[in-house]
N, C-alpha and C positions, 0 to 999 in steps of 0.2 A: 164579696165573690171575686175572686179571680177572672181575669179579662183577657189574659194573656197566657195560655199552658205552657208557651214555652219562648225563651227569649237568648237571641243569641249576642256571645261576650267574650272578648278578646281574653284568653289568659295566657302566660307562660310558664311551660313546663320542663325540663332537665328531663329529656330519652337517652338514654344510653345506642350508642351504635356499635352493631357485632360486626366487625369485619370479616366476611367468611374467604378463605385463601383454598379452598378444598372442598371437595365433595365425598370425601369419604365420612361416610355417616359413623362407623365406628372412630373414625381417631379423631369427631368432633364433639361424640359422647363424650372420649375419654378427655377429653379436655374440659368440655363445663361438669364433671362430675368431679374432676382433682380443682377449679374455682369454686364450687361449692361448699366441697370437703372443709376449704379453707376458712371460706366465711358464710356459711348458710342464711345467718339473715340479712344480708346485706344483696344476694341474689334470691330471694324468698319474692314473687310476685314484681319482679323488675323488669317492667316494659322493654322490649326490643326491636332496633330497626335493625333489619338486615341489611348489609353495606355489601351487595354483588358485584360491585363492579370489575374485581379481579376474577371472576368466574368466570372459565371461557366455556366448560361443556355443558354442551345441548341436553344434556341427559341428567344436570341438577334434581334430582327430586326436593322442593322444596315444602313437598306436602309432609316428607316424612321427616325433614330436619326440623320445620314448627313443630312435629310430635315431641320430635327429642328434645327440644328447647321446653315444653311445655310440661313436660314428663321430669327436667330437672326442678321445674318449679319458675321458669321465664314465662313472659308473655309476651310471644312474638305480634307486635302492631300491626306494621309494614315491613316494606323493602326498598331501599331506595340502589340504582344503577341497575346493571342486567339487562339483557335483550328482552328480545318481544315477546317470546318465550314463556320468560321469568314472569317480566310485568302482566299475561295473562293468564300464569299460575297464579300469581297473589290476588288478583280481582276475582280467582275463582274460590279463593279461600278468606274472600273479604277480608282482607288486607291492604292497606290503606298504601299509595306512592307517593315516595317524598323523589321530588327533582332533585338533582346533582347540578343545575345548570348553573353555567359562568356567572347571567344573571343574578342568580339566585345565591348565587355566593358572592355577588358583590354587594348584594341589600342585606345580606346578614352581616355582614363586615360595615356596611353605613349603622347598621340598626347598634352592632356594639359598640362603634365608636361614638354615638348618641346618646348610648346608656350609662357610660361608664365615664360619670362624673363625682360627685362628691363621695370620700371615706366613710365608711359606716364603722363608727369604734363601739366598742364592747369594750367595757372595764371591768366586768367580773371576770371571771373563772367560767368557761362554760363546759356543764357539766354533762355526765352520762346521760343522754336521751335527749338532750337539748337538740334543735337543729335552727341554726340560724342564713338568712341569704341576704345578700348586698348585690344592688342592680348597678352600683360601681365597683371599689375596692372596699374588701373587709378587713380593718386590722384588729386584733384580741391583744388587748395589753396584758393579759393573764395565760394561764394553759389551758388547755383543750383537754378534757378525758375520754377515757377510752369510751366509742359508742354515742358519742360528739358528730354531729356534722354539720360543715361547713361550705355555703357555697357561693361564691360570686363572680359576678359579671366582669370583672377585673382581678386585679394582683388580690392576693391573702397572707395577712403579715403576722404571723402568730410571736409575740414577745416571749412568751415562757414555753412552757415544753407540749409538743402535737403529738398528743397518742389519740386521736379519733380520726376522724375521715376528712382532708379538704380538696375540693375539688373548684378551682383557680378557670375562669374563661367560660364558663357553661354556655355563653352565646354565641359559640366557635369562635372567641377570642384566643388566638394561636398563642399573640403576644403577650398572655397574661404570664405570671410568675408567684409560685410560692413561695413563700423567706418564713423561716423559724428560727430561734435562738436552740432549742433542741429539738431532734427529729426521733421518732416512735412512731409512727402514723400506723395507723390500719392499713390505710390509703389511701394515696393521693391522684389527682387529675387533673390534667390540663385541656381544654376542648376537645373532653371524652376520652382523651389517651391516658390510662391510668395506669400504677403500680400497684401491688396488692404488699402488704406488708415483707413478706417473703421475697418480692421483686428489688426491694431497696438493697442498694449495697451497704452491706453489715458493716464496713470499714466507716460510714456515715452516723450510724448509729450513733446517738446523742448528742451529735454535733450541733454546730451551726451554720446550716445550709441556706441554699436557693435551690428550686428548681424549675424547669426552665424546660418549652416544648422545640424542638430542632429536624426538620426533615420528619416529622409524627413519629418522630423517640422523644421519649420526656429523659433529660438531663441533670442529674444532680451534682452542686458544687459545692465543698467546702468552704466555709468563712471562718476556720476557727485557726489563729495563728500555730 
């Protein structure tokens, strides 16, 4: 017989954060409807926080923006920044507050500079559907296929060629970096700032790159002579 119904236990998880820059609910349909368009299952049931902090008007509906996010197939969690407003909009739609505090961004900055110790190598090929994560640096001495993902706490080094998803920093690790010998990706991310395959500059395309997160734009460099 069970003795305990219920026990609580530290995990962690990779949330995506929406930075919302507007309150026009039409041109932020049309926006996660041409993200979807693009990759449906990849935004198919993908948890979200909302990032208000650039929101100045008092008159945000944020009841009706969780619809639209939930109607494209997201599921909005929380909301982290926003006035008093906001923050008693979301506790009336049981939605969870994440802090922006200086604090609290400088224990996430200890937490990944603590995690992000030894390489985690892959020597196969990883394949469609695979998904693998390193709480340091991931390097794959092979290529990545499409439908592939890839995530760690540090740099991500792929040797052969990235056509699936790597997402480099998930612990708001700025300073992480992707390096590929060829680039394909579906998409790539650096602490939540990501490209969608269409984002990358075509002039890159098969190269071999780094890229690299600078003022929350992610940057990509040529290495190929």
């Amino acid at each position: 017989m069970i003795s305990n119904a219920l026990q609580l236990k530290a995990s962690f998880y990779t949330i995506t954060t929406l930075q919302v820059h507007s309150d026009d609910l039409q041109l932020i349909e049309s926006h996660l409807k041409e993200w979807v368009k693009k990759m449906p299952q990849f935004f198919e049931g993908l948890p979200i926080i909302l990032d208000l902090q650039n929101v100045r008007a008092t008159h945000f509906n944020l009841s009706k923006i969780c619809n639209c996010l939930r109607q494209n197939g997201f599921m909005p969690i929380g909301i982290q920044g926003g006035n008093t407003i906001h923050q008693l909009a979301a506790k009336e739609l049981h939605l969870a507050f994440f802090s922006t505090s200086k604090k609290n961004k400088e224990l996430n900055q200890e937490s990944t500079s603590q995690n992000i110790a030894t390489a985690k190598i892959i020597e196969e090929p990883v394949r469609s559907g695979q998904k693998i994560y390193a709480k340091g640096d991931l390097v794959i001495l092979g290529s990545v296929s499409p439908g592939a993902e890839l995530l760690a706490e540090g740099h991500i080094h792929v040797y052969g060629k990235l056509s699936g998803r790597a997402l480099a920093g998930v612990s708001n690790n700025n300073e992480a970096y992707i390096f590929c010998h060829t680039i394909d990706a579906e998409l790539v991310s650096i602490a939540g700032y990501y490209w969608l395959y269409e984002d990358l500059n075509k002039m890159h395309l098969k190269e071999n790159v780094y890229i690299s997160l600078a003022r929350k734009k992610l940057q990509i460099h040529s290495t190929t002579p």
